[in-house]
C-alpha positions in Angstrom: 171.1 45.8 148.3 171.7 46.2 152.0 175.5 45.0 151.3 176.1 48.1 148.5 174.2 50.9 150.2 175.0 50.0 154.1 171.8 51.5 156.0 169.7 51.2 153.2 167.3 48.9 155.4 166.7 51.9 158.0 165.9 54.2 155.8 163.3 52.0 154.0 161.5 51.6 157.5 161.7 54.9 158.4 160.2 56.4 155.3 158.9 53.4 152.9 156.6 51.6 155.5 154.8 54.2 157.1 154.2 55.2 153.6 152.8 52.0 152.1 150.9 51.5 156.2 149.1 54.7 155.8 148.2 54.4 152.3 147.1 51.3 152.7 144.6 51.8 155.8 143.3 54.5 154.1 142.2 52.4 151.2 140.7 50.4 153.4 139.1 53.0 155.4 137.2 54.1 152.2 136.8 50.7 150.9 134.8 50.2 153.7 133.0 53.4 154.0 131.8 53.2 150.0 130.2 49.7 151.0 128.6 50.8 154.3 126.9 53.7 152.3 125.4 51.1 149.7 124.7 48.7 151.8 121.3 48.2 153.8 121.2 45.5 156.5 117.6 45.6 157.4 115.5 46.6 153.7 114.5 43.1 153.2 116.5 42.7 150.0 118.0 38.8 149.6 121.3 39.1 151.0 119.7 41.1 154.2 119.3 39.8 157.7 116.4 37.9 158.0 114.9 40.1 160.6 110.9 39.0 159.4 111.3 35.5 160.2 113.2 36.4 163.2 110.6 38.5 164.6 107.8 36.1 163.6 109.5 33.4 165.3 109.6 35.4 168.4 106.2 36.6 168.5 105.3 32.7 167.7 107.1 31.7 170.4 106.1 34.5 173.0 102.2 33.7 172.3 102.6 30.0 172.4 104.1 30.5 176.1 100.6 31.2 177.6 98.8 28.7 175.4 97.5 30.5 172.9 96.1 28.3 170.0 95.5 30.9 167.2 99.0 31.1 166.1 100.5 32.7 162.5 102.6 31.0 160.5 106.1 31.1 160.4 107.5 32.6 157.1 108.6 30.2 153.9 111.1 30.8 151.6 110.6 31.7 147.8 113.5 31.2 145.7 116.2 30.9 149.1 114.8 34.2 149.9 112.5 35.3 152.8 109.6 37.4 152.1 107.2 39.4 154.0 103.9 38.5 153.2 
């Protein structure tokens, strides 16, 4: 193509990619933005952080530092997923 239109490639660069680049990072932009709406780190559903069990191990850990015997137990999952009881 290059051979029967000479220059053909510079004027592809100059107006095809940025084209195609901006489209294209805009897609993703609101690919991204649609999912971060839906999406809920911290609610406790089961693809969520575990942030429960993370903060019961802490506290377990931060009482057992002065010797405290009286400690609760650490969380269990049901079904590969991590309640809060």
């Amino acid at each position: 193509m290059a051979l029967l239109f000479p220059g053909y490639h510079r004027r592809y660069i100059l107006i095809g990619f940025p084209v195609f680049q901006i489209s294209f990072y805009f897609w993703i932009y609101i690919s991204l933005e649609l999912v971060g709406r839906k999406h809920r780190p911290f609610e406790g559903a089961a693809n969520d952080v575990p942030i429960w069990q993370m903060n019961r191990t802490v506290e377990i850990d931060i009482r057992k530092m002065p010797g405290e015997k009286d400690l609760p137990t650490t969380l269990q999952p049901k079904n590969n997923i991590i309640y809060n009881d």
